[in-house]
C-alpha positions as CSV (number, residue, x, y, z in Angstrom):
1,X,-7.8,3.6,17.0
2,X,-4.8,4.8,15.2
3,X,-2.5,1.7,13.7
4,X,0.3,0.8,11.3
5,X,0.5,-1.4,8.5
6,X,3.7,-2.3,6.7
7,X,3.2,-4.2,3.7
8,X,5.2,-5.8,1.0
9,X,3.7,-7.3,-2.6
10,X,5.3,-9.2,-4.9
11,X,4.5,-9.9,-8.6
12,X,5.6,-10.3,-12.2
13,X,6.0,-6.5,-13.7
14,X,4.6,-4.5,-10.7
15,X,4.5,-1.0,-12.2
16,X,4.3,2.8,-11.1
17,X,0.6,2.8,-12.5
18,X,-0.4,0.2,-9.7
19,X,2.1,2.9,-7.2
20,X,-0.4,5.1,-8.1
21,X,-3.5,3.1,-7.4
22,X,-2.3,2.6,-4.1
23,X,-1.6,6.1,-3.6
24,X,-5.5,7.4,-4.7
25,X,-6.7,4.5,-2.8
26,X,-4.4,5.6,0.8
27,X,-5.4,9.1,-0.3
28,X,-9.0,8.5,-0.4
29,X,-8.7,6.6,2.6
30,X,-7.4,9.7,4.8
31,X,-4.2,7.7,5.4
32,X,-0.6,9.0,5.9
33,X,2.5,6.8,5.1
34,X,4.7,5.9,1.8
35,X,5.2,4.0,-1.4
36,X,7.9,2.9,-3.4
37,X,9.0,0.3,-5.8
38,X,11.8,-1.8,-4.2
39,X,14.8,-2.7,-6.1
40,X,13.8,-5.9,-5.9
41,X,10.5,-5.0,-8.0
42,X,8.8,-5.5,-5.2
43,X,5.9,-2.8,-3.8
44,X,6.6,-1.1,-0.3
45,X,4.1,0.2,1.6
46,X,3.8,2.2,5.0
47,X,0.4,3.7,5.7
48,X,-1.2,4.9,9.0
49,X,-4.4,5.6,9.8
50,X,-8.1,4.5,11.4
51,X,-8.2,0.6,11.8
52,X,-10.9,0.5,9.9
53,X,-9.4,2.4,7.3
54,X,-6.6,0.4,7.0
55,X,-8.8,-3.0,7.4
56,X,-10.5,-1.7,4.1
57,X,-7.0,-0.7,2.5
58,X,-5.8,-4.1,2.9
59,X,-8.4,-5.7,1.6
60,X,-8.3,-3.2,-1.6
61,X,-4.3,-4.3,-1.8
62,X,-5.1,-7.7,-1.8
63,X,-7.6,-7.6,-4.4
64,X,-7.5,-5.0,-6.5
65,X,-5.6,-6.8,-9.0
66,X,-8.6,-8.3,-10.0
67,X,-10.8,-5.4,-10.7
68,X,-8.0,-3.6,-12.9
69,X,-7.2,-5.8,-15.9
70,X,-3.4,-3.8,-16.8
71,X,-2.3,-4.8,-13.4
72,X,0.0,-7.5,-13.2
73,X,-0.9,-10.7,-10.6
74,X,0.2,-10.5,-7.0
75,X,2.1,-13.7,-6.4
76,X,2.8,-12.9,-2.8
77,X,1.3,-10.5,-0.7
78,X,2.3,-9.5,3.6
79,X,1.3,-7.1,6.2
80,X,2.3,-6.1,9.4
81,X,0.3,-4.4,11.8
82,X,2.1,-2.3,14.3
83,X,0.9,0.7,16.3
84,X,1.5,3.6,14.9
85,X,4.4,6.2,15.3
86,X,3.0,9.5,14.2
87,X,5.4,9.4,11.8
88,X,4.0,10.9,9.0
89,X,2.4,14.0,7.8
90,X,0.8,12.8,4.3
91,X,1.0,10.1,2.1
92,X,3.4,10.0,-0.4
93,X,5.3,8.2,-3.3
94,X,8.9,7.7,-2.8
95,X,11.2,7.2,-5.5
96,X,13.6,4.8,-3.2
């Protein structure tokens, strides 16, 4: 089944290099959605895809921070799940 995260991390010095881990990883993945780096510093994150895709993503989000030593702790970490809206055609990182 198709679904919809929406995600938000937060953390000290959250970076484009950890953008672009999330973008291989959702690449990878065969997901479609978006990436930015909130003005907040905060990470923004809107992927579609398989459930179990996305089950899998998640679980990369929440941990990878831990199996890369440059990135920076997550101090706070959400997702939504929502179904999805066929919204998008790839994945992408947004400069927004």
């Amino acid at each position: 089944m198709i679904r919809c995260i929406e995600s938000t991390m937060w953390g000290k010095n959250l970076n484009h290099k950890y953008i672009l881990w999330i973008y291989n990883h959702a690449i990878e993945l065969g997901l479609k959605g978006i990436v930015f780096l909130k003005n907040d510093g905060s990470i923004k994150i809107v992927a579609e895809g398989e459930e179990n895709n996305l089950l899998f993503f998640v679980k990369k989000l929440k941990h990878g921070r831990f199996l890369i030593p440059f990135f920076s702790p997550i101090e706070n970490f959400s997702v939504l799940w929502h179904e999805a809206r066929n919204e998008f055609e790839d994945f992408s990182i947004s400069e927004t």
